[in-house]
PyMOL CGO cylinders between C-alpha atoms (Angstrom):
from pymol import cmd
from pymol.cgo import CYLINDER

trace = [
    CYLINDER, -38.81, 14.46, 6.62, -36.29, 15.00, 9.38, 0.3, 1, 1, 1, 1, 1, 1,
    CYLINDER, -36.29, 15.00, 9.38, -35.48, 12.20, 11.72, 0.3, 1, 1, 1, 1, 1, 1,
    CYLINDER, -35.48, 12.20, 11.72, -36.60, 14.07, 14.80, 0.3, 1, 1, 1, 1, 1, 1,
    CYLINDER, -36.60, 14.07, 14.80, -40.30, 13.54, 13.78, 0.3, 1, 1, 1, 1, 1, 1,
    CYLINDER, -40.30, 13.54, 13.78, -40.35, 9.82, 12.41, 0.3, 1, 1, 1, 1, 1, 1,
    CYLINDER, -40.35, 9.82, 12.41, -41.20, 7.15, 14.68, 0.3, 1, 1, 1, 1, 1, 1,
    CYLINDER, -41.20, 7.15, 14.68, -39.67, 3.83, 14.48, 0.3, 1, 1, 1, 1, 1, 1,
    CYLINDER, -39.67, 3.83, 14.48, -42.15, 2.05, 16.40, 0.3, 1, 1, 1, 1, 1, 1,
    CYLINDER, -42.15, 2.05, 16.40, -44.45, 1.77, 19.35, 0.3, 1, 1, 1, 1, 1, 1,
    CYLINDER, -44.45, 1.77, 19.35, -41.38, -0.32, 20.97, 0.3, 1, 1, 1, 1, 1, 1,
    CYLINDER, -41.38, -0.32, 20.97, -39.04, 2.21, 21.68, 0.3, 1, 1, 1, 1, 1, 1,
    CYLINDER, -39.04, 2.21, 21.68, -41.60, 4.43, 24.27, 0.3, 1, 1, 1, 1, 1, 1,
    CYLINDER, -41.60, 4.43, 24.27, -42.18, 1.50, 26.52, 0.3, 1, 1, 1, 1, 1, 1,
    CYLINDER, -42.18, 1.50, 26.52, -40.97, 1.06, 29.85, 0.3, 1, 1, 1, 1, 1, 1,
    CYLINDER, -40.97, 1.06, 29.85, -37.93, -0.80, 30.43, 0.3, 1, 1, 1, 1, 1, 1,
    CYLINDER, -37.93, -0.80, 30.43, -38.04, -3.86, 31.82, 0.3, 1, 1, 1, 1, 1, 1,
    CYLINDER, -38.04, -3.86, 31.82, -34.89, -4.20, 34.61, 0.3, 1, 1, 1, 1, 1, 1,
    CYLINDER, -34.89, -4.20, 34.61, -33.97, -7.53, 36.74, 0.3, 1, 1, 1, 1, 1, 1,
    CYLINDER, -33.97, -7.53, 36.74, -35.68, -8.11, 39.60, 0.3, 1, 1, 1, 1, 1, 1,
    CYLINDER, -35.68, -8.11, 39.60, -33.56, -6.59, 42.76, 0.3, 1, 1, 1, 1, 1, 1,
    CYLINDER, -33.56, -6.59, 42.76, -31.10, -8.13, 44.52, 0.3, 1, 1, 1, 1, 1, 1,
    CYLINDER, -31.10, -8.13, 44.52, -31.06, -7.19, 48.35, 0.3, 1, 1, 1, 1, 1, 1,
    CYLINDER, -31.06, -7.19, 48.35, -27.76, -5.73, 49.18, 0.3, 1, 1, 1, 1, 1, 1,
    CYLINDER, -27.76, -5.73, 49.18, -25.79, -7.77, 51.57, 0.3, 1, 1, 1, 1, 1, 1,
    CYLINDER, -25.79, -7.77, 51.57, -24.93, -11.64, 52.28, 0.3, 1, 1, 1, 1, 1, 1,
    CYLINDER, -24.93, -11.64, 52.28, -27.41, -14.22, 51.06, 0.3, 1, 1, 1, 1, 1, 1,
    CYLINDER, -27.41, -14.22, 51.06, -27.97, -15.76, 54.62, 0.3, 1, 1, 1, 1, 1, 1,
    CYLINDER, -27.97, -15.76, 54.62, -30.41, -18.77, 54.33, 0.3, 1, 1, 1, 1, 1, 1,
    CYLINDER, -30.41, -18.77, 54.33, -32.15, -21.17, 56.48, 0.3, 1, 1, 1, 1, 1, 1,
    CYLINDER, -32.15, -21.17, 56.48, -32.39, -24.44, 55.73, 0.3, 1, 1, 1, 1, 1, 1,
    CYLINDER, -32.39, -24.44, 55.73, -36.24, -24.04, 54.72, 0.3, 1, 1, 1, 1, 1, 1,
    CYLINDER, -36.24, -24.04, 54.72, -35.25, -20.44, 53.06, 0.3, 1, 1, 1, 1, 1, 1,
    CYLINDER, -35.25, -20.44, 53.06, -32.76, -22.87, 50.73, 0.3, 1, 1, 1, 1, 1, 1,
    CYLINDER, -32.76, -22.87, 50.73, -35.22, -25.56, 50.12, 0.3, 1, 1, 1, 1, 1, 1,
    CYLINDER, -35.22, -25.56, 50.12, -37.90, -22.64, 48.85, 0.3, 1, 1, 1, 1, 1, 1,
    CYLINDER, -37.90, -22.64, 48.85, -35.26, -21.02, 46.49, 0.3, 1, 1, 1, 1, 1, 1,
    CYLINDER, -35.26, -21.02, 46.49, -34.47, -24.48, 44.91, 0.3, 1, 1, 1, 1, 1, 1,
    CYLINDER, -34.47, -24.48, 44.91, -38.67, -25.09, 44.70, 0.3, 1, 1, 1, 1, 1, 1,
    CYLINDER, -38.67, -25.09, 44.70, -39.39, -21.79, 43.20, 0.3, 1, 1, 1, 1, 1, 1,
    CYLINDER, -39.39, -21.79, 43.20, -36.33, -22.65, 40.33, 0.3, 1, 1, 1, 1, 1, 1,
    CYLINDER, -36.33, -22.65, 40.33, -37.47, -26.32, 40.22, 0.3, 1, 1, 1, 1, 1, 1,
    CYLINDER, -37.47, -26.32, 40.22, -41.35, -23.90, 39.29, 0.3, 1, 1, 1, 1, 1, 1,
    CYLINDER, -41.35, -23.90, 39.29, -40.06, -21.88, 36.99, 0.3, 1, 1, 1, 1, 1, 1,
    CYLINDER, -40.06, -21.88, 36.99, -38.10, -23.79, 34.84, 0.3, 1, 1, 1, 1, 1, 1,
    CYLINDER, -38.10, -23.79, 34.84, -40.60, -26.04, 34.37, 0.3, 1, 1, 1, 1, 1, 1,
    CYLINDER, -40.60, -26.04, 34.37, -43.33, -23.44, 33.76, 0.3, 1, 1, 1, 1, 1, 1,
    CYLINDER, -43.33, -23.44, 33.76, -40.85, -22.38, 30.69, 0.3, 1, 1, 1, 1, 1, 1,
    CYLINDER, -40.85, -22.38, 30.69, -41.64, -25.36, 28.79, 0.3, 1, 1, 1, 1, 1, 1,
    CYLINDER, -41.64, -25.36, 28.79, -45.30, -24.94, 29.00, 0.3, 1, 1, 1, 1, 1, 1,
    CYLINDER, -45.30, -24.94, 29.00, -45.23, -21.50, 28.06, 0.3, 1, 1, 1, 1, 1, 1,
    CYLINDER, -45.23, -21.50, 28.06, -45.96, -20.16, 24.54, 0.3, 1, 1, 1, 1, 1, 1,
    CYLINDER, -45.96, -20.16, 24.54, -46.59, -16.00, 24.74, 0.3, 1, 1, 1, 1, 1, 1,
    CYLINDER, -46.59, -16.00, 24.74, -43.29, -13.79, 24.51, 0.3, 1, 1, 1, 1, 1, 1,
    CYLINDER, -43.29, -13.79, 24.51, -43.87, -11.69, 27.08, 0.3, 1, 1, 1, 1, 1, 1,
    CYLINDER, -43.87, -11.69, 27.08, -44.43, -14.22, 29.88, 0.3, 1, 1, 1, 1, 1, 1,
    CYLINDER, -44.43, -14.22, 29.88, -41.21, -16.34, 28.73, 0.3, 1, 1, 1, 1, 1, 1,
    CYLINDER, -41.21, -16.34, 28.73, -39.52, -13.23, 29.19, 0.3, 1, 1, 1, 1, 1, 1,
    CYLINDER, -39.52, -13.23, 29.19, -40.99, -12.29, 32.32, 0.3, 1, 1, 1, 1, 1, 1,
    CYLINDER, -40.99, -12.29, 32.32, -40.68, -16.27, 33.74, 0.3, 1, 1, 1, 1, 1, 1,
    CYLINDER, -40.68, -16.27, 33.74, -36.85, -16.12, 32.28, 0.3, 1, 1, 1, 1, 1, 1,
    CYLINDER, -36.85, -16.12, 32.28, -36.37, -12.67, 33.72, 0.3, 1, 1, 1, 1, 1, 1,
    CYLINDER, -36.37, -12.67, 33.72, -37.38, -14.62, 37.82, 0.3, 1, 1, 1, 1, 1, 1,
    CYLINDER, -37.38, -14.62, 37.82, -35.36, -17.68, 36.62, 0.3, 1, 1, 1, 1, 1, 1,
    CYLINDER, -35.36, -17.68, 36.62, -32.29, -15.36, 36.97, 0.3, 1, 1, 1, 1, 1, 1,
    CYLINDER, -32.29, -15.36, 36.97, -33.22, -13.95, 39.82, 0.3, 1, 1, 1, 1, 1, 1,
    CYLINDER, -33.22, -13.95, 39.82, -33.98, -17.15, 41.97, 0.3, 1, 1, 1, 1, 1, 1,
    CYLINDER, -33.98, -17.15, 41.97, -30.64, -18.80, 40.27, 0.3, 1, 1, 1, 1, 1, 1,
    CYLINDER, -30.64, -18.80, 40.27, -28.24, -16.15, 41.66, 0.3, 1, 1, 1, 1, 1, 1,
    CYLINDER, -28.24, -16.15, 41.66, -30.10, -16.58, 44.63, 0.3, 1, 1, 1, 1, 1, 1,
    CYLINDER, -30.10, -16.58, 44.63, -29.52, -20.01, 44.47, 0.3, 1, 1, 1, 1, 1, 1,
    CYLINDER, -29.52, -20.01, 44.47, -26.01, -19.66, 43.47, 0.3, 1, 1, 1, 1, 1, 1,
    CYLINDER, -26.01, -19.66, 43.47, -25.09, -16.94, 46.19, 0.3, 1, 1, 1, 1, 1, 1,
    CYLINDER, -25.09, -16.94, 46.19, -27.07, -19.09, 49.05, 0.3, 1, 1, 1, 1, 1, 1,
    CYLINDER, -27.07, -19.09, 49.05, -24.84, -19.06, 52.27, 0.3, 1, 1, 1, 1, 1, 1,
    CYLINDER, -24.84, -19.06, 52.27, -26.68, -21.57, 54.56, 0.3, 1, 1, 1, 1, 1, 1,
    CYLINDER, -26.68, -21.57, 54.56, -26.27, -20.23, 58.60, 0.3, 1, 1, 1, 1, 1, 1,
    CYLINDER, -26.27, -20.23, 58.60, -25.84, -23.41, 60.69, 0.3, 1, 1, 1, 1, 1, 1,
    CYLINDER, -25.84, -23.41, 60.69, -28.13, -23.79, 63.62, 0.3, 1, 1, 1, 1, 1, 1,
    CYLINDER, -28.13, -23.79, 63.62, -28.05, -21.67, 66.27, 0.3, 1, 1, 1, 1, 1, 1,
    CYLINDER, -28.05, -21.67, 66.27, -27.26, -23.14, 69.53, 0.3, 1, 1, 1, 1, 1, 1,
    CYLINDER, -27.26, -23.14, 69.53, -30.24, -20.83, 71.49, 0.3, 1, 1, 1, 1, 1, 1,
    CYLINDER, -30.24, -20.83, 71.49, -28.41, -18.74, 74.23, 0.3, 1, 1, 1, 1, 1, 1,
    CYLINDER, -28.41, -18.74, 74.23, -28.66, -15.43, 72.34, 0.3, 1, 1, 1, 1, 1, 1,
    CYLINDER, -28.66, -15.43, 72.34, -30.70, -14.41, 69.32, 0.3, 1, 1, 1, 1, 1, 1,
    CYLINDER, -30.70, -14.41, 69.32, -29.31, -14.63, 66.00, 0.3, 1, 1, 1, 1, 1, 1,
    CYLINDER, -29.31, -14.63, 66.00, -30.26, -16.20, 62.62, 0.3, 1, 1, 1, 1, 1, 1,
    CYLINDER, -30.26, -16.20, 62.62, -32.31, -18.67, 62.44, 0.3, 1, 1, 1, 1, 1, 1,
    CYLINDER, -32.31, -18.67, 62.44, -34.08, -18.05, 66.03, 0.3, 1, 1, 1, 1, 1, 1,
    CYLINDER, -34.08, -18.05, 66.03, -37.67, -17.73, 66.88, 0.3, 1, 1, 1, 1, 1, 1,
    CYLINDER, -37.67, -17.73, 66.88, -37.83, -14.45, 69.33, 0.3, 1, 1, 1, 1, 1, 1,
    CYLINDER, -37.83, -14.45, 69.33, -40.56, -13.80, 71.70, 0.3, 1, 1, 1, 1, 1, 1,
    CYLINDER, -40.56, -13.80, 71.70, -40.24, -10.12, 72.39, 0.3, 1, 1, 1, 1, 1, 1,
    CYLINDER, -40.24, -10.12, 72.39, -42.41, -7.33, 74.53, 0.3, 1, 1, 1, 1, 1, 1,
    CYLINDER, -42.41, -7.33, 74.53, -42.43, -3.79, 73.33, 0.3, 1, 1, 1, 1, 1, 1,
    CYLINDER, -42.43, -3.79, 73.33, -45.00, -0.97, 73.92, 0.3, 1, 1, 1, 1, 1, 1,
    CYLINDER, -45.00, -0.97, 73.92, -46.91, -3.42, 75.88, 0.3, 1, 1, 1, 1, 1, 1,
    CYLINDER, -46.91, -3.42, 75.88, -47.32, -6.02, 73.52, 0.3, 1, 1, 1, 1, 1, 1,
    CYLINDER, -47.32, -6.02, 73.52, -45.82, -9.57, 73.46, 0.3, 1, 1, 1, 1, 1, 1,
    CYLINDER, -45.82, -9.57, 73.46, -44.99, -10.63, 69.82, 0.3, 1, 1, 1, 1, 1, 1,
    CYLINDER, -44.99, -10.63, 69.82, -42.90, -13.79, 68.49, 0.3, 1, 1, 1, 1, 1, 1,
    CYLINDER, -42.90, -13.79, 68.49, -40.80, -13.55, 65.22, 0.3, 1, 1, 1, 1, 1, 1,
    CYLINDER, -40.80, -13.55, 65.22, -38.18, -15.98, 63.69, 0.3, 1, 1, 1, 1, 1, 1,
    CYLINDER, -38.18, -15.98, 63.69, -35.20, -14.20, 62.02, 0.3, 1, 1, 1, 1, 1, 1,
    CYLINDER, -35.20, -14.20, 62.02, -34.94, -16.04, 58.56, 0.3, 1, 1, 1, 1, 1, 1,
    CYLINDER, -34.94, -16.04, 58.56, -33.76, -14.78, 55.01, 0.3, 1, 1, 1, 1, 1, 1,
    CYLINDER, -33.76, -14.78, 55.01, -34.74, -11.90, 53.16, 0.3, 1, 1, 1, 1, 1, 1,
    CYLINDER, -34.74, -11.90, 53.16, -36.24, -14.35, 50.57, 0.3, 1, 1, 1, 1, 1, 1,
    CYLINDER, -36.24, -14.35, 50.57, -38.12, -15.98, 53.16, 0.3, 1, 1, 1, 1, 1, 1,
    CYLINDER, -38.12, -15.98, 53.16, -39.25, -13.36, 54.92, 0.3, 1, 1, 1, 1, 1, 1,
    CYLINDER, -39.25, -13.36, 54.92, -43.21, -12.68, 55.37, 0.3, 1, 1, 1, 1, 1, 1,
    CYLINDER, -43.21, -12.68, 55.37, -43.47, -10.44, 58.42, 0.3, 1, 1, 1, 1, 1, 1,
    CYLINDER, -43.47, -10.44, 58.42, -47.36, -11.32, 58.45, 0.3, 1, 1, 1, 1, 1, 1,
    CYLINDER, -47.36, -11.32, 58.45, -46.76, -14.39, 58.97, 0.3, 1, 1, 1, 1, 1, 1,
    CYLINDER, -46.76, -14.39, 58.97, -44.16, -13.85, 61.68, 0.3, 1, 1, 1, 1, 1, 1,
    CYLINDER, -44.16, -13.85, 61.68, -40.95, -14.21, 59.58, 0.3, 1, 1, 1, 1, 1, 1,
    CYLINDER, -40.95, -14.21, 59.58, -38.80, -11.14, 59.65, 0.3, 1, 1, 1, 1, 1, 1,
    CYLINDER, -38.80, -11.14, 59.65, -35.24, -10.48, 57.70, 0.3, 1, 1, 1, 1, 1, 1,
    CYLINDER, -35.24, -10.48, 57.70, -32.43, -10.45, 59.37, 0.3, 1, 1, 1, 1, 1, 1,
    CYLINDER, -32.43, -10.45, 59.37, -31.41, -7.25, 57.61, 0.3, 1, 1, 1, 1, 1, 1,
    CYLINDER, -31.41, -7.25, 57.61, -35.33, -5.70, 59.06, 0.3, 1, 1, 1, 1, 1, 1,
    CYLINDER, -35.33, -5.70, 59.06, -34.37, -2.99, 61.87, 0.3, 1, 1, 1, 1, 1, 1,
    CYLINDER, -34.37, -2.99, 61.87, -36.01, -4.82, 64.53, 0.3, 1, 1, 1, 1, 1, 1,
    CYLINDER, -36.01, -4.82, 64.53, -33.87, -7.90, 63.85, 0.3, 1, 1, 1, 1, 1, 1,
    CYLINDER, -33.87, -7.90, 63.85, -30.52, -6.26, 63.82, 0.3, 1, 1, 1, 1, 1, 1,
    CYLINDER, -30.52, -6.26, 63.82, -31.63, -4.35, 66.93, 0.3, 1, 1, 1, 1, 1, 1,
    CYLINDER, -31.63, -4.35, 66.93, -32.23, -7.24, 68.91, 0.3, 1, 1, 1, 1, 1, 1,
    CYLINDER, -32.23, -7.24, 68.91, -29.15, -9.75, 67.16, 0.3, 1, 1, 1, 1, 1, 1,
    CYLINDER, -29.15, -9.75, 67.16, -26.82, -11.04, 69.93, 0.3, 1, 1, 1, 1, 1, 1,
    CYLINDER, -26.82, -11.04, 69.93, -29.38, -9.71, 72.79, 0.3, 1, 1, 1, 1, 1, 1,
    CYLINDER, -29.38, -9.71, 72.79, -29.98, -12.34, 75.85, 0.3, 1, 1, 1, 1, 1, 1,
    CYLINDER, -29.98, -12.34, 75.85, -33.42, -13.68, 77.52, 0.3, 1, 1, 1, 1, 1, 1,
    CYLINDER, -33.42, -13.68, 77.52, -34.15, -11.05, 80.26, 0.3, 1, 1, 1, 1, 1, 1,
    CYLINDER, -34.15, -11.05, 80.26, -32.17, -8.09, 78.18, 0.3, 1, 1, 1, 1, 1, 1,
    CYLINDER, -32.17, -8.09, 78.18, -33.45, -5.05, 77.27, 0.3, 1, 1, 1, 1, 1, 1,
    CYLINDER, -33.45, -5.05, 77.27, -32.53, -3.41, 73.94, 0.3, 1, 1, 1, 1, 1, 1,
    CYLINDER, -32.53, -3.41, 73.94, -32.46, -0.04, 72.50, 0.3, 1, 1, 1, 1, 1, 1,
    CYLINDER, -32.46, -0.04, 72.50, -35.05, 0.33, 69.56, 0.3, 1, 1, 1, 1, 1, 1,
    CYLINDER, -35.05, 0.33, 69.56, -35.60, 3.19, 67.07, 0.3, 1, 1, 1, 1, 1, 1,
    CYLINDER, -35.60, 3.19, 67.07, -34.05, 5.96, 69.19, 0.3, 1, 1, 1, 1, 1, 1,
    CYLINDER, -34.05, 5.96, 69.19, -35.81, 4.79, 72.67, 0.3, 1, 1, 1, 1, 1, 1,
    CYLINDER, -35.81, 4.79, 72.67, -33.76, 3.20, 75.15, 0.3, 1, 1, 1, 1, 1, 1,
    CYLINDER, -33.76, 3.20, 75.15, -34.62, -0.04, 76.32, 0.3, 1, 1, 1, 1, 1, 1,
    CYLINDER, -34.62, -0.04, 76.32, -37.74, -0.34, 74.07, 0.3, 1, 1, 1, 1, 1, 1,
    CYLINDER, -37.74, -0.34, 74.07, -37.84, -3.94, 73.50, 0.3, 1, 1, 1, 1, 1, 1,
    CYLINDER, -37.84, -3.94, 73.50, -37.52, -6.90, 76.46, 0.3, 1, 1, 1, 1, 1, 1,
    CYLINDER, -37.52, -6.90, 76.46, -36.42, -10.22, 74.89, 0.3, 1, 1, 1, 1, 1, 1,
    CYLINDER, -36.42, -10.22, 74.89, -38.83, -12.69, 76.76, 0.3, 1, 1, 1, 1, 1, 1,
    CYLINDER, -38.83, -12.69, 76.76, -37.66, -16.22, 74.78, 0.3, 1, 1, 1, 1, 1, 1,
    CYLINDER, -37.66, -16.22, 74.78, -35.35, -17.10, 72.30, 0.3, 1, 1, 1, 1, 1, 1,
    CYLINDER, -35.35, -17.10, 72.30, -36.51, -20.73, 70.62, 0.3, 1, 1, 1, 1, 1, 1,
    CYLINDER, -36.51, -20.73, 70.62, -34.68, -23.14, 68.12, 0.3, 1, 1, 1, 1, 1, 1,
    CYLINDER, -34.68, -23.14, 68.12, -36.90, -25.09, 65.69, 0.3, 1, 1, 1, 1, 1, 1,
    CYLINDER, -36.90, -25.09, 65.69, -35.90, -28.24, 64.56, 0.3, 1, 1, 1, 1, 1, 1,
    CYLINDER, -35.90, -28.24, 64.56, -34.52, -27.37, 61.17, 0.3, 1, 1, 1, 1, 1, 1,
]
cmd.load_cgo(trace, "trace")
């Protein structure tokens, strides 16, 4: 029988499974960003010893790596001092009519439902460096966002 119609095994016609993506760019990090990527390796290497199935000790060994080099290529941003908005700020902004309030955090730590955007997200790089009272340009419209506040929390 020729080669071109014997099968191995089942193995070789499953998906790949790749690393978990890295976001391109510095690894800025809050101080709470930092303390979540040492939690979630503290989680997962302790989940390792508990586990038994191949699959999920390859999948739990597979976000090991990821959160490690995350942990590993962590650049803590020291605390901003408040007079402009950059990392680490809570932002309360007005555009199209509506007041909203987001801190500018990590891309690990960002959950823009719960009000914590990236620093790499296009609405925080549009409004990085911008004052209280200053109007910024925003996807193609001028002046499109007002920055109302710009807060500092405590860590």
């Amino acid at each position: 029988m020729s080669v071109a119609f014997r099968r191995e095994s089942d193995d070789e016609h499953l998906e790949p499974k790749f690393e978990l993506p890295i976001p391109p760019g510095p690894n800025l990090v809050t101080a709470r960003g930092l303390a979540l990527i040492g939690a979630k390796v503290a989680e997962l290497e302790s989940r390792l010893l508990t586990l038994t199935e191949e699959d999920a000790i390859k999948a739990a060994r597979r976000d090991l790596r990821y959160w490690l080099t995350r942990q590993a290529t962590a650049q803590p941003v020291a605390r901003p001092d408040g007079s402009h908005v950059a990392f680490g700020c809570t932002v309360t902004f007005r555009m199209n009519g509506k007041t909203r309030t987001v801190t500018i955090v990590g891309d690990d730590e960002a959950d823009p439902a719960a009000g914590l955007l990236s620093f790499s997200a296009p609405l925080s790089r549009a409004m990085m460096d911008a004052e209280v009272g200053e109007l910024v340009d925003f996807s193609g419209k001028p002046e499109a966002i007002e920055i109302v506040a710009i807060e500092v929390g405590e860590g």
